[in-house]
C-alpha positions as a printed Julia matrix, in Angstrom:
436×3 Matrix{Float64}:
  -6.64  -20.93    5.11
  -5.27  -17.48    4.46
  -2.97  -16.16    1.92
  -0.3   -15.29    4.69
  -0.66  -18.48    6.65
  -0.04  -21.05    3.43
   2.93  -18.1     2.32
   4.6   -18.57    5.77
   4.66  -22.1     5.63
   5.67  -22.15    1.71
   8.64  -19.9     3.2
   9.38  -22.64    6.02
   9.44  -25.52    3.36
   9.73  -24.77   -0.17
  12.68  -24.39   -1.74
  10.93  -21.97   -5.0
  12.55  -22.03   -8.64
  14.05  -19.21  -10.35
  14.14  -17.42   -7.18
  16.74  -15.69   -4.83
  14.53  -16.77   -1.62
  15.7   -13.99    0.03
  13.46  -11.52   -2.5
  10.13  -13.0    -1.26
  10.63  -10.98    2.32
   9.85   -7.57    0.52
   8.05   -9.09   -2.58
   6.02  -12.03   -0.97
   4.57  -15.36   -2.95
   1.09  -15.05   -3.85
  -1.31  -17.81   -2.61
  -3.71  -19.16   -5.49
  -6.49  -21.22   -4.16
  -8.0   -21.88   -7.44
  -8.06  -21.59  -11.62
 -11.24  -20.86  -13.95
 -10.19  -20.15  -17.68
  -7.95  -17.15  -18.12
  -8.16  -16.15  -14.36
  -6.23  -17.48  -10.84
  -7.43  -16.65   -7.9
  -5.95  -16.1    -4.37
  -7.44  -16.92   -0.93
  -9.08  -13.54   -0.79
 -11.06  -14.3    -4.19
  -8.97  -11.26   -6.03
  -8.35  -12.43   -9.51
  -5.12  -12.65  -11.78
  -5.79  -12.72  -15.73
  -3.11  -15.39  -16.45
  -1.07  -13.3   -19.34
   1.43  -15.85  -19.38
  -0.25  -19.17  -19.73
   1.45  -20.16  -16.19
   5.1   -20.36  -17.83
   4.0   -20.75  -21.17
   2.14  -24.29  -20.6
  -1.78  -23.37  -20.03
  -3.31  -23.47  -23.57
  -7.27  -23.75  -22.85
  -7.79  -22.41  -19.71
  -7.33  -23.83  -15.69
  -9.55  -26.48  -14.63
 -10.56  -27.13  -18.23
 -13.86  -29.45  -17.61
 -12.94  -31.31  -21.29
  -9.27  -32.2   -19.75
 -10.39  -33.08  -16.48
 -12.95  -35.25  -17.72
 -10.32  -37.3   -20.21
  -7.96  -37.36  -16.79
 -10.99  -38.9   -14.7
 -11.71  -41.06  -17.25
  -8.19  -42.38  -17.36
  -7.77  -42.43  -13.84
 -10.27  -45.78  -13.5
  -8.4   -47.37  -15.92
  -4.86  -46.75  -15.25
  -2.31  -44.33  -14.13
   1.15  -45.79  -14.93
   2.56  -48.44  -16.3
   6.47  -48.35  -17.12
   6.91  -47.78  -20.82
   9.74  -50.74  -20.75
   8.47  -53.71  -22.03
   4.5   -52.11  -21.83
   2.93  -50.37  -23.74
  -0.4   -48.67  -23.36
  -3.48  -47.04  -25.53
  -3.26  -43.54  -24.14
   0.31  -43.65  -25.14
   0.15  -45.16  -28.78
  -2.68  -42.62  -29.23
  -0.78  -39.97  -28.52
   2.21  -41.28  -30.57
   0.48  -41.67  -33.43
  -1.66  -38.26  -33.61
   1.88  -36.17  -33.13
   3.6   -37.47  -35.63
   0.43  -36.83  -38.12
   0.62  -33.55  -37.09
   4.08  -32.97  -37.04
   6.29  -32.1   -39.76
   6.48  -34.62  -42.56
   8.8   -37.46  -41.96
   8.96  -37.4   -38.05
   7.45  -40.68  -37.04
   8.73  -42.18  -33.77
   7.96  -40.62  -30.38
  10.16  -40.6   -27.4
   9.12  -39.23  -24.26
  10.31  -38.0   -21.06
   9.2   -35.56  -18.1
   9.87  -32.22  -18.8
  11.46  -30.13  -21.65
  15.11  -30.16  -20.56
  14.51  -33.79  -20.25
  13.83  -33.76  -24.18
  16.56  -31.76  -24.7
  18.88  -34.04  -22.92
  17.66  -37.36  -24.82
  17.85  -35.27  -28.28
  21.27  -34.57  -27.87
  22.13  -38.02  -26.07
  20.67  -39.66  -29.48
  22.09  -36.99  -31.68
  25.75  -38.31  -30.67
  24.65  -41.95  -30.41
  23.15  -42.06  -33.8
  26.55  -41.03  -35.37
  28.41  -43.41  -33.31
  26.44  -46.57  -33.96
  27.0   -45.1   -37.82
  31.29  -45.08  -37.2
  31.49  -41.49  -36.82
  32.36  -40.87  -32.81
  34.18  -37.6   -33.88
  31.07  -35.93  -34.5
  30.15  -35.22  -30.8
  30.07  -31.82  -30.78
  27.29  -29.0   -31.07
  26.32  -26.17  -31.63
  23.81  -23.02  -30.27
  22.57  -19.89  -30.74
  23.6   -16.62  -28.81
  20.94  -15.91  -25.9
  19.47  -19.47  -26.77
  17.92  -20.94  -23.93
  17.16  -25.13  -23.87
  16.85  -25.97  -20.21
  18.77  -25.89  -17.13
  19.97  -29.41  -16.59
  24.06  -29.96  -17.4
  23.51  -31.04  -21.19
  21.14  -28.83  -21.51
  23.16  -25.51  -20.29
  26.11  -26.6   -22.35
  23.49  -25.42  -25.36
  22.28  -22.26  -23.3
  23.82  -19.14  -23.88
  21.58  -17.56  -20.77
  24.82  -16.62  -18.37
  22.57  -16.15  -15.43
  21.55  -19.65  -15.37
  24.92  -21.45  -17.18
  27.59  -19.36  -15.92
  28.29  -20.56  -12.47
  28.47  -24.22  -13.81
  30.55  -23.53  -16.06
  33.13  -26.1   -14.86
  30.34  -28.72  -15.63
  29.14  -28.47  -18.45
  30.49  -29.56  -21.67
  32.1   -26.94  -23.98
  29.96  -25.69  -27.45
  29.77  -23.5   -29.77
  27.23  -20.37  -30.18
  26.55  -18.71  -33.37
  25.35  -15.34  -34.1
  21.51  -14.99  -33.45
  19.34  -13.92  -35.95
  17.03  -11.9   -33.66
  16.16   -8.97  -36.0
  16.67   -6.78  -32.92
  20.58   -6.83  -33.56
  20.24   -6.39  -37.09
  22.06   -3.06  -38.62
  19.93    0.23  -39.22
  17.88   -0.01  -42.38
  18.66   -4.14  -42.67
  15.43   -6.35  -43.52
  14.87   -8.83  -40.61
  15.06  -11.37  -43.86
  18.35   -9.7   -44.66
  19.89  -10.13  -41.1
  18.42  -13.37  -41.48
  20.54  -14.73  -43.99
  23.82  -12.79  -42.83
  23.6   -14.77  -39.81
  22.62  -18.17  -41.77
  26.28  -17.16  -43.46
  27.71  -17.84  -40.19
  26.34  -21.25  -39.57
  27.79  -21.89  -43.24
  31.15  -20.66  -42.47
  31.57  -22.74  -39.3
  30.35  -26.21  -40.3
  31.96  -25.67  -43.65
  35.21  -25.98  -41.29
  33.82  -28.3   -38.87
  31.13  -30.77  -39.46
  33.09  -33.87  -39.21
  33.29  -32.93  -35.68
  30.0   -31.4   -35.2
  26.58  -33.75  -34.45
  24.13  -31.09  -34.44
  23.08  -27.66  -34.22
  20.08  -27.02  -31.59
  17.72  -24.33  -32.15
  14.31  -22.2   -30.84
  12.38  -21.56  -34.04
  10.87  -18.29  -34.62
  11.01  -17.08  -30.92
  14.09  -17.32  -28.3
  12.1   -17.12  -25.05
  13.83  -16.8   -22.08
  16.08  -14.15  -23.14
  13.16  -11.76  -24.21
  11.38  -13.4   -27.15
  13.89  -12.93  -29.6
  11.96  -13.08  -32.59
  13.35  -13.95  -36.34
  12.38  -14.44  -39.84
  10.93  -17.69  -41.07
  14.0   -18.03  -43.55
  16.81  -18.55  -40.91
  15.18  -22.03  -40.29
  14.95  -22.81  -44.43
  18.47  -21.94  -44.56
  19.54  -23.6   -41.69
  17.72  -26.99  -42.54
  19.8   -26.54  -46.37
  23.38  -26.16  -44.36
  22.46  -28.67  -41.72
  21.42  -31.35  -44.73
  24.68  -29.98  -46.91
  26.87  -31.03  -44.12
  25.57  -34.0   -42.4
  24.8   -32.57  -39.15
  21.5   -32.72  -37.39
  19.27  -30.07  -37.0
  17.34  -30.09  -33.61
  14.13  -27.91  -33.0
  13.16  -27.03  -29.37
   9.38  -26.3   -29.91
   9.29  -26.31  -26.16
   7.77  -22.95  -25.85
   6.82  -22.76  -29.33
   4.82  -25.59  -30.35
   1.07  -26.27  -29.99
   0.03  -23.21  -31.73
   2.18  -20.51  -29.99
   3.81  -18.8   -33.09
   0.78  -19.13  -35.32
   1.06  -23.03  -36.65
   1.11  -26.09  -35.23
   4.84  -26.23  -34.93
   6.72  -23.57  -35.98
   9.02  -25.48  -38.48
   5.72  -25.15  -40.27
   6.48  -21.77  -41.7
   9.7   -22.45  -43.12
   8.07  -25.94  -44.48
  10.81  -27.58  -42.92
  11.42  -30.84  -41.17
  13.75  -30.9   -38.37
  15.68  -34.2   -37.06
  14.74  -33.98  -33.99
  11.53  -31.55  -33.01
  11.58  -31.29  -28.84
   7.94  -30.92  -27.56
   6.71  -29.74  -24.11
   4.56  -27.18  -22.21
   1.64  -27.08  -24.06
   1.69  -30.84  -24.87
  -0.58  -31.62  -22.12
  -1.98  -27.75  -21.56
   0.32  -27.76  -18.5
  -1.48  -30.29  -16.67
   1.08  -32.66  -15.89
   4.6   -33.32  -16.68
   5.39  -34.86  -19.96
   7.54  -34.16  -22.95
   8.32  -35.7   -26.61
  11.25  -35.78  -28.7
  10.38  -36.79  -32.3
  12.79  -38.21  -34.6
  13.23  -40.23  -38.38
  13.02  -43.33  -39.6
  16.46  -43.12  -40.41
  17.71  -41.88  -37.09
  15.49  -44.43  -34.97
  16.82  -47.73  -37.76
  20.79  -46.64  -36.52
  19.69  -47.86  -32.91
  17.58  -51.05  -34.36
  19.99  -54.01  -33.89
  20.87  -57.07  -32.25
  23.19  -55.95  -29.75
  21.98  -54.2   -26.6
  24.55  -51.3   -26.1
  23.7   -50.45  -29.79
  20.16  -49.14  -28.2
  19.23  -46.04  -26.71
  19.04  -46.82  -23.2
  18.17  -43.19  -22.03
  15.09  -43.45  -19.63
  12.24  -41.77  -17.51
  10.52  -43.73  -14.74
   7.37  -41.71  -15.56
   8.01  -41.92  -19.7
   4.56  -42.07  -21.59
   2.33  -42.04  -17.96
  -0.45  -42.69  -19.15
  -2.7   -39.89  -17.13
  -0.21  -37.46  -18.86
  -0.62  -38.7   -21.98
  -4.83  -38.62  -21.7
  -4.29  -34.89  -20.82
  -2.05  -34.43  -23.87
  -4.75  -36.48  -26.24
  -7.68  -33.96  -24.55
  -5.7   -31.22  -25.83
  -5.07  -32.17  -29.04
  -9.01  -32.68  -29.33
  -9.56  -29.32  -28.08
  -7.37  -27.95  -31.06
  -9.14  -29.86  -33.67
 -12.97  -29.56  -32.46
 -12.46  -25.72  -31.7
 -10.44  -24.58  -34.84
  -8.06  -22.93  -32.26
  -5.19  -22.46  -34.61
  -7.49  -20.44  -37.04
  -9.66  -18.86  -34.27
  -5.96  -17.54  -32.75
  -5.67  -15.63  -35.94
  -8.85  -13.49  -35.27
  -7.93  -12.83  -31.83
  -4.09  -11.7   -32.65
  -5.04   -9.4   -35.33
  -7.79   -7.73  -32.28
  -4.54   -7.9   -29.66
  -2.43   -6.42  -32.18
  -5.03   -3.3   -33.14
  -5.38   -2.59  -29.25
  -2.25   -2.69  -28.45
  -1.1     0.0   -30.44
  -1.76    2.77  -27.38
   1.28    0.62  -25.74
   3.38   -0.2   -28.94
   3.58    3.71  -29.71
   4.17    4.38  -25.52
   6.79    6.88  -24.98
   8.01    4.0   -22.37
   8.15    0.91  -24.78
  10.7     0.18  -28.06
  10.39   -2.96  -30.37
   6.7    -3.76  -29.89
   6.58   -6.91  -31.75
   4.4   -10.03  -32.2
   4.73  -13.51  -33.75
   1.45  -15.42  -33.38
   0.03  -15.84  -29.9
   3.15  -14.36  -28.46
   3.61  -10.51  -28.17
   6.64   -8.69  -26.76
   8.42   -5.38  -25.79
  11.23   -3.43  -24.1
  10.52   -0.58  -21.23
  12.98    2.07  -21.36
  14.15    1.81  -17.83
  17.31    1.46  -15.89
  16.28    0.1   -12.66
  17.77   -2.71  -12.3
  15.04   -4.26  -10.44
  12.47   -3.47  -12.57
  11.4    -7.01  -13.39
  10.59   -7.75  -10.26
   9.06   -3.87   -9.96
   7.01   -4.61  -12.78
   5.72   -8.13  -11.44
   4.5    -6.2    -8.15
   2.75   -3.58  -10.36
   0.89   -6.57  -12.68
  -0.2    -8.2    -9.54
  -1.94   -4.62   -8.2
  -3.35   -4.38  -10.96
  -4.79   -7.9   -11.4
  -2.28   -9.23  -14.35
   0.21  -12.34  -14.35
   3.03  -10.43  -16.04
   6.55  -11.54  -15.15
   9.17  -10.1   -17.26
  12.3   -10.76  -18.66
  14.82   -8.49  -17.87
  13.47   -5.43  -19.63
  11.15   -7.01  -21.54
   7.43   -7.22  -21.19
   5.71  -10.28  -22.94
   2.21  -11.29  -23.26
   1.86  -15.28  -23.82
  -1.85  -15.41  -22.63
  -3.91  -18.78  -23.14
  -5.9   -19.07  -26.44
  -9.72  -18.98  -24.76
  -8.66  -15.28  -24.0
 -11.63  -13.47  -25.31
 -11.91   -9.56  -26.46
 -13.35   -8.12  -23.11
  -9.86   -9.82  -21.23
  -7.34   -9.07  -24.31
  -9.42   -5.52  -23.14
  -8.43   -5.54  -19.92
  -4.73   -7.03  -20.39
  -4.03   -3.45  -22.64
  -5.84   -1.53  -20.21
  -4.09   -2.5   -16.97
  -0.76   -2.46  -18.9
  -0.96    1.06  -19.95
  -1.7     2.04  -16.4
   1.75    0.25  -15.12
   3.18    1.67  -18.17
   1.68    5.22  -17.82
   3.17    4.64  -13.48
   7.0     4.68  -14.55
């Protein structure tokens, strides 16, 4: 097999995501053969340093032997069993870890595929929960601006990515957005704690009006991703947990992108001390080995679908919910945190990114050099309008996955990254950088 043979029939029969198909005749797919830690290699045996954890999801490396092992192991026992009237150990394991590790007070698992999946069954049991409780009125939401949640029709009615939503428009379900608090739009000389709470004064101001009619307001702590890691200060989530509380509406945290570590914690809720009502889970869950996503919810939430009658349930389902090979993968993870210190070691290895990166942060080239845990980000003064995909071609020459985001560079590299690679990822980027 050659690179250009499996690309030409990839061309003839795969219908790629997040692609215009017609781009790959002047930009062509890349073949990778194989995975070893931080690195991907092609047919050819050139290597790729992973920088972005193979969209965000690869937390310990590719072809991690602990992970495989726990997936081999599982694999003699069982691979699926439907989660409807079974139940299995991988599964209850899992269930019971993640909500010890999860904020205080989050205690019953749900899971599905994928994270728009999540999103779907958090907002699904957001408006249930209030009906079952004799308030149907309260079946609307609300979003940030340039939040992203998934790409599925529920899931787009909370996106604020036009790209993605704007063409289904007459699909999707009407909501609100909200200002961001992405420090990037704050005014000259404002704190990003200042802007923080100016745009918490907004969320006030609109569920002080309408909360009867409101379920719940949906939100990416810390970091909004897919527009170009938006970061914020810590306080926007302590002050939107108060209004959320003060007015009966439920406060939903996509951790999607941002759990397992990414930001710095666990979960990012973490570093506003807060617990969510719903905290979506993904990605990382499983160290992107296979499919599988949680939605975590309350006591209270999961007692308003606990009765008698049937249509009183939440009937929401996955025919692959809780498989149990995923599930082995995401308890093999969660080892690998916990026997290697990862969330501590991270902080070592930020503050080394963070010193070596400063050739790039001060680049006549780059504005907004920013970091928030094990995610870095920054803007390229350019008006090309095809410089992302410019970029991309430039990473790959140089031996880097980087794929950014409009105008936005981002590092999101796995967590076994050591100092020679973190090296090499500064290096090569300069040289792209140092090309424009």
């Amino acid at each position: 097999m050659t690179n250009k043979n499996l690309v030409d029939r990839s061309l003839k029969s795969v219908w790629h995501p997040c692609s215009q198909m017609k781009q790959y005749e002047n930009l062509p797919l890349i073949s990778i053969h194989r995975g070893k830690g931080i690195w991907l290699y092609d047919f050819n045996d050139k290597r790729y340093l992973d920088a972005i954890s193979s969209w965000w999801v690869n937390l310990f490396g590719h072809t991690n032997s602990y992970i495989n092992n726990a997936v081999l192991e599982q694999l003699e026992k069982l691979e699926h069993v439907m989660l409807a009237g079974f139940t299995h150990e991988p599964v209850v394991d899992l269930s019971e870890r993640l909500t010890k590790l999860a904020p205080n007070g989050l205690n019953h698992c749900f899971y599905s595929s994928d994270g728009a999946s999540a999103i779907e069954a958090a907002l699904k049991m957001s408006f249930h929960f209030w009906h079952n409780n004799g308030q149907s009125k309260k079946n609307n939401f609300i979003s940030l601006q340039n939040g992203y949640h998934g790409e599925t029709l529920g899931a787009l009615s909370v996106t604020d990515v036009p790209i993605f939503s704007k063409i289904y428009t007459p699909l999707l379900r009407k909501s609100i957005r909200i200002p961001t608090p992405d420090w990037r739009y704050a005014e000259e000389g404002e704190l990003p704690k200042e802007y923080a709470l100016r745009a918490a004064n907004y969320l006030e101001k609109y569920l002080a009006k309408n909360h009867k009619v409101t379920a719940a307001f949906i939100i990416e702590p810390l970091v909004q991703g897919a527009v170009g890691m938006g970061m914020y200060h810590p306080d926007y989530l302590k002050y939107a947990r108060e209004i959320c509380s003060k007015y009966q509406v439920h406060l939903i945290a996509d951790e999607i992108a941002v759990g397992f570590g990414r930001t710095g914690t666990m979960f990012a809720c973490e570093q506003a001390n807060i617990t969510p009502d719903f905290l979506c889970l993904a990605k990382g869950l499983t160290s992107g080995y296979l499919p599988l996503s949680a939605v975590l919810t309350t006591k209270s939430i999961y007692r308003a679908f606990y009765h008698k009658d049937t249509k009183r349930a939440f009937l929401h389902s996955h025919t692959h919910s809780g498989n149990a090979l995923a599930c082995s993968a995401a308890l093999a993870t969660l080892d690998i945190f916990k026997q290697n210190k990862s969330i501590q070691a991270n902080h070592t290895k930020i503050k080394y990114l963070n010193d070596i990166s400063q050739p790039i942060a001060s680049h006549n080239k780059v504005r907004n050099f920013r970091n928030c845990g094990m995610i870095w980000a920054f803007e390229v003064k350019n008006t090309d309008p095809s410089f992302s995909e410019n970029f991309f071609q430039r990473s790959i020459d140089q031996g880097l996955l980087l794929r950014p985001l409009g105008n936005t560079v981002y590092f999101m590299p796995p967590y076994i990254i050591n100092k020679k690679e973190m090296k090499f990822l500064v290096e090569r980027t300069l040289r792209i950088l140092d090309s424009y």
